[in-house]
C-alpha positions in Angstrom: 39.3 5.5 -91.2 36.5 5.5 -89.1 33.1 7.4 -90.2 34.1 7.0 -93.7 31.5 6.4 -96.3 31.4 5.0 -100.0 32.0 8.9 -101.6 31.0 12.1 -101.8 27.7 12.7 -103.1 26.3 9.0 -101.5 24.7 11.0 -98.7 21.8 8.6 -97.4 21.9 9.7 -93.7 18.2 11.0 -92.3 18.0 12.7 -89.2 14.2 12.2 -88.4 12.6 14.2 -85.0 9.7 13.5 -83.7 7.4 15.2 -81.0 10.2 16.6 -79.5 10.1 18.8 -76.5 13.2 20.2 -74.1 12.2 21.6 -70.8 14.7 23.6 -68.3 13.9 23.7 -64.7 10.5 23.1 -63.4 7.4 24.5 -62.0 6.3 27.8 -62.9 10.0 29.0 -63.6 10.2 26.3 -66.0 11.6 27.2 -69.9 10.3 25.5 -72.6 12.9 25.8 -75.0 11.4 23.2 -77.9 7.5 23.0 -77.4 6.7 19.8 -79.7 9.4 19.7 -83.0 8.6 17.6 -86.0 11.0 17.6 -88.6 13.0 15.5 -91.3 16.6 16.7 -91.9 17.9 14.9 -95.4 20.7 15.1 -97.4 22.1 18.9 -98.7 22.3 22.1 -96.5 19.8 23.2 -93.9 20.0 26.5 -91.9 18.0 26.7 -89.1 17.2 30.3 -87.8 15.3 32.4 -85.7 15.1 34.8 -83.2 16.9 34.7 -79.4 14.9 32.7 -77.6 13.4 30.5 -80.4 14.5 27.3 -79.7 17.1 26.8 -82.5 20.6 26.0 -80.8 18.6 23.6 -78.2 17.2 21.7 -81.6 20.7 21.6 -82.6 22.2 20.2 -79.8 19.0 17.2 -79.5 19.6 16.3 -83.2 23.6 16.1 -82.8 23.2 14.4 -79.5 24.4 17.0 -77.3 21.2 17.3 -74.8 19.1 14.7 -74.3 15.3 16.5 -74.7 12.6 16.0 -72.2 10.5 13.8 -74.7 10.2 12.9 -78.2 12.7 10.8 -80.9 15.6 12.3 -82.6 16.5 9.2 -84.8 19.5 8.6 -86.9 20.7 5.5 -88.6 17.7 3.6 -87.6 18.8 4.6 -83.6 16.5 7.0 -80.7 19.8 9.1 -80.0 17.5 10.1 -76.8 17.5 6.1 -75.8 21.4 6.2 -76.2 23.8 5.7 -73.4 26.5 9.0 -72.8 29.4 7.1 -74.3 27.4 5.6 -77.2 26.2 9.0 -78.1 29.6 10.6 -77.5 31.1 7.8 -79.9 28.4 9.1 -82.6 29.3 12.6 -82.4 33.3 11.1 -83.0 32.3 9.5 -85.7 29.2 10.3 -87.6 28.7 13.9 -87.1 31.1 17.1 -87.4 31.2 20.3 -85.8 32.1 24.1 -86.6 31.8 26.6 -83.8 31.1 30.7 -83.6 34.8 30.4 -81.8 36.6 27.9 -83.7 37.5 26.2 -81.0 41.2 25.8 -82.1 44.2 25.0 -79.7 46.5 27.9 -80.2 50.1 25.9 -79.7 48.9 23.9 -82.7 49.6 24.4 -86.0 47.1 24.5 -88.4 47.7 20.4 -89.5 47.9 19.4 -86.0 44.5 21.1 -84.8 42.7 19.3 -88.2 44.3 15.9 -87.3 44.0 15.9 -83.6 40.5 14.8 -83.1 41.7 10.8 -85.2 45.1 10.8 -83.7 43.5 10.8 -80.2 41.2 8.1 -81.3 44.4 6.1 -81.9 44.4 6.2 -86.1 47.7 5.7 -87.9 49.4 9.3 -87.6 50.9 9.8 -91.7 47.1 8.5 -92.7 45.4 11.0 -90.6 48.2 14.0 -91.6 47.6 13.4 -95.1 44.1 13.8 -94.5 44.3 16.6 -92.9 46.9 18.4 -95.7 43.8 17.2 -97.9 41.2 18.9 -96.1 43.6 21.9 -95.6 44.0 22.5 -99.6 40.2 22.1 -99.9 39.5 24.9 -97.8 42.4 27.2 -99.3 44.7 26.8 -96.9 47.1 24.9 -99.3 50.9 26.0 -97.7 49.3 27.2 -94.5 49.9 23.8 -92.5 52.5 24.9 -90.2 51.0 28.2 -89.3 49.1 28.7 -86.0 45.8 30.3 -85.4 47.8 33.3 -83.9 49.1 33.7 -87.2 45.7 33.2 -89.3 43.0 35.7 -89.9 39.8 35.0 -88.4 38.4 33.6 -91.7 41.0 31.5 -92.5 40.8 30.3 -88.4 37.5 29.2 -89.4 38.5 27.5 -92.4 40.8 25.3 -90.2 37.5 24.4 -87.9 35.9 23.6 -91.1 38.7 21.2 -92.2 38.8 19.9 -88.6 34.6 19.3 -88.6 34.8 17.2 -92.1 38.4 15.1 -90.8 36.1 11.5 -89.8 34.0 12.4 -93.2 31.0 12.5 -90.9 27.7 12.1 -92.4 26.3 15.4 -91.0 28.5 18.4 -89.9 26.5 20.8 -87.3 27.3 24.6 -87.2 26.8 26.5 -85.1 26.9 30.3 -85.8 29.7 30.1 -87.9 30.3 33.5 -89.1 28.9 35.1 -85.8 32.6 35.8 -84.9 33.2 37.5 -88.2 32.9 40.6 -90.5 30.5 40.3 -92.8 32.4 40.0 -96.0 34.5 37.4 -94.2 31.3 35.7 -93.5 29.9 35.2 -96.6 33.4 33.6 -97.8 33.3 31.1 -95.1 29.8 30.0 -95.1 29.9 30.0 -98.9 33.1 27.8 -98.6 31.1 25.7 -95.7 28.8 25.0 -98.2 30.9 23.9 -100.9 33.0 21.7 -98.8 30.4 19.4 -97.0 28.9 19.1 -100.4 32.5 17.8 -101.9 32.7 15.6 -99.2 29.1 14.0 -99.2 28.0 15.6 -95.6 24.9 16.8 -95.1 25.4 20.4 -93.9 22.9 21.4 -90.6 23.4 25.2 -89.8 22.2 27.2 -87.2 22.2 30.8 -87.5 20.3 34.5 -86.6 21.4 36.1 -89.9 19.2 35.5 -93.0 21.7 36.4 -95.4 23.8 33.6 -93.9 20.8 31.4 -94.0 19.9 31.8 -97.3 23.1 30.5 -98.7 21.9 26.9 -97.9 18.9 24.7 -99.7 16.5 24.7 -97.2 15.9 26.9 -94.3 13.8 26.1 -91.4 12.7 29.2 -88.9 12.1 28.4 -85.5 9.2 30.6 -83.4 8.5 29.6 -79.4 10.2 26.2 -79.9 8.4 25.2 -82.7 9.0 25.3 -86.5 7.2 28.3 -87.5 8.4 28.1 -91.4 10.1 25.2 -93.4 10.9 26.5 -96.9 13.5 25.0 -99.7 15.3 26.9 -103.0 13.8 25.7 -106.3 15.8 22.7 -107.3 19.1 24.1 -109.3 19.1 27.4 -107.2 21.6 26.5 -105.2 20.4 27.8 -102.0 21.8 31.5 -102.2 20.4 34.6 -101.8 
């Protein structure tokens, strides 16, 4: 399978920015949504947060290849994702890097194993390879039995657990998220992110979270606050906290 890497835990992906800026528009009416971003992104679980406005979801979409920024280096694996071509940087996202959105994002005439699976069968992967995997990735997100049941016929948090299945199907070196919980009550919440957490860890993927809630934010290792497009605070848990609270 595609993506795959030598095991869980063997994390050695580095996600390295460097002088990074993103402009909208131009002339006086121009927004400057990342103002000069310097950051390393390593192994482990990173929330990045901050107010409306502060840059955060436009940093998320440079470093997983989504918008190209203005200037500056987002490198991975040794390549300037900004010097990439569209399909090259689309083939990335298919292979190296996972997603979970605020929506889920799930196809509602699909059943729970079908929405997990879907993103490796249209890539042309053996069908009973990539279902097993998907049953796999169902039962690690405690959805064990669940496989035929539609996201009609799922709660909200156990919707999102499908997109979290879905995001670690290609076991992608990073998995970006991208207010996961936002959609959700805040009990609800705190089971998915916890589980978020858990499950890119069992799998090996770096976790890269994007988030206004600090509660949610403190559940990871490290958590970077964003401020006028530029990182305004970069602070890790003491080695053995675990990242929460």
């Amino acid at each position: 399978m595609r993506g795959s890497r030598p095991g869980a835990g063997m994390v050695t992906m580095l996600i390295t920015v460097e002088a990074l800026t993103k402009t909208y528009g131009r002339g006086p009416t121009a927004t400057h949504a990342l103002a000069g971003v310097d950051l390393t992104l390593d192994a482990g679980s990173t929330a990045i947060m901050g107010p409306s406005g502060s840059g955060k979801t436009t940093l998320l979409h440079c470093l997983a290849g989504i918008v190209v920024p203005t200037s500056g280096r987002v490198v991975h694996g040794g390549r300037d994702l900004a010097a990439e071509s569209d399909a090259a940087r689309t083939r990335l996202r298919r292979t190296e890097f996972g997603f979970v959105f605020q929506s889920g994002q799930l196809l509602p005439e699909l059943p729970a194993e079908e929405n997990v699976a879907l993103p490796l069968l249209l890539d042309g992967q053996r069908p009973a390879r990539v279902r097993g995997r998907a049953r796999e990735l169902l039962a690690l997100v405690g959805l064990a039995g669940m496989e035929h049941r539609r996201p009609g016929e799922l709660s909200g948090g156990q919707a999102q657990r499908v997109a979290v299945a879905r995001a670690l199907l290609s076991r992608p070196g990073v998995v970006f998220a991208d207010e996961p919980t936002g959609s959700l009550d805040q009990g609800t919440g705190a089971e998915v992110m916890d589980l978020l957490v858990r499950a890119t860890a069992a799998e090996g993927s770096a976790l890269v979270v994007v988030t206004h809630d600090p509660t949610v934010a403190r559940r990871c290792g490290r958590v970077v606050t964003m401020r006028d497009g530029l990182v305004a605070a970069d602070h890790r848990a003491p080695e053995g906290a675990g990242g929460r609270r």
